[in-house]
N, C-alpha and C positions, 0 to 999 in steps of 0.2 A: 504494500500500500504506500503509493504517493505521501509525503508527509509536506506542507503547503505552511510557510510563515504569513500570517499577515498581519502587515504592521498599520494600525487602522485604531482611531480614538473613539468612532462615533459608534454608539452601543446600539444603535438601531441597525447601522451597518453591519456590524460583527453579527449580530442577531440571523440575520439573512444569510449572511452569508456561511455559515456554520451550518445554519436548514440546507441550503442548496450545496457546501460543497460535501461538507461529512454525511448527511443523510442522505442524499438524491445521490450524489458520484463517489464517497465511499472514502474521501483523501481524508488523511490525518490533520489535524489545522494543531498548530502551536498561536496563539494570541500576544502581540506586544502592543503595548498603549503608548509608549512614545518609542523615539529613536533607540532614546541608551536603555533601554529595557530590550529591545532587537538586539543592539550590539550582543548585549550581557548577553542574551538567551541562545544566540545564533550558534557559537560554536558547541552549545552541549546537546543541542537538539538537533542540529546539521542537518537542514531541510532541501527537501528538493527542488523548490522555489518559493521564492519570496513574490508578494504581492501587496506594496508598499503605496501606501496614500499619500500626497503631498503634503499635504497641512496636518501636522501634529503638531503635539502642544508645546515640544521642545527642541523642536528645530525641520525643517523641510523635508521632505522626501527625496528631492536630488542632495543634499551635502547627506542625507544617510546613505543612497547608492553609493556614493562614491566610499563612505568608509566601508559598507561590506564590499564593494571592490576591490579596495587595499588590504583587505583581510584574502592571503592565499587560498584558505578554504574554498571561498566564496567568488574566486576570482573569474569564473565559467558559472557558476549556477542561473540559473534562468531569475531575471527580477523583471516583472513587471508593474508598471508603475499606473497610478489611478486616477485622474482628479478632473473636476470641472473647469480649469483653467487651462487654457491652452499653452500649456510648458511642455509638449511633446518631443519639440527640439533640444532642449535642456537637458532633458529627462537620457533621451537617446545618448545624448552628446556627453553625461555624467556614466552609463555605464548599461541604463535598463536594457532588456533584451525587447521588447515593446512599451507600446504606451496606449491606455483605455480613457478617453477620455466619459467623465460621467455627466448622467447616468447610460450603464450598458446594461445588454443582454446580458442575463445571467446566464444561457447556454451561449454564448461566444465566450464567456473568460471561461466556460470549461472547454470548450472547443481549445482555446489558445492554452489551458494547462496543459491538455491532451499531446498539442501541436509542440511544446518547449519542451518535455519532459519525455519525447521519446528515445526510445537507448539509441545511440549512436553507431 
C-alpha cells in the first residue's frame, strides 16, 4: 500500500481527503499541519509522495519543497503541490513533480497519485 504525506492545515480539507484517498483508493495518508511538522515527520515515515498545500501557517508550500528537496531521501519522491493561487511556475520551478490548482477533481489527484507513483 501506497503510503501518501499530506501537508495541508484546513481540517475540512484533511477531512475529504482521508474519505476519498484511505477509504475509496486504499493509500496510507500520514497528516502534517505545518511545514516543520512535515520536515520532522518525513524521514521516519518515508512516504511515497507528498501532497503539499501552499498556504500553511508556518511558512509556504514552495520554501517546504524545496527543503524536502535538499533532504537526499526525498530528492526523487513525487511532490505534488495544491493551491488556489496560481504559483504553478514557482511550485515546478522549487522542485514539485506537478501542480493542482484548487479546487480539483478528486478522481484526477488519484489519477495523478496513480500516474507518479508507478514502479519504474
Amino acid at each position: 500500500m501506497a503510503k501518501v504525506m499530506i501537508i495541508e492545515d484546513d481540517q475540512t480539507s484533511i477531512r475529504l481527503l482521508r474519505i476519498l484517498l484511505e477509504e475509496v483508493y486504499g493509500y496510507a495518508l500520514v497528516f502534517a499541519r505545518t511545514g516543520a511538522d512535515a520536515l520532522t515527520q518525513a524521514p521516519t515515515n518515508n512516504p511515497d509522495l507528498f501532497l503539499v498545500d501552499y498556504r500553511l501557517s508556518d511558512t509556504d508550500g514552495i520554501t517546504l519543497i524545496r527543503k524536502l528537496r535538499g533532504m537526499p531521501e526525498f530528492a526523487t519522491t513525487p511532490i505534488i503541490m495544491a493551491s488556489g493561487m496560481d504559483v504553478e511556475e514557482q511550485a515546478l520551478a522549487a522542485g514539485a513533480s506537478r501542480f493542482l490548482i484548487k479546487p480539483y477533481e478528486p478522481s484526477a489527484l488519484a489519477t495523478l497519485f496513480q500516474e507518479l507513483m508507478k514502479p519504474a
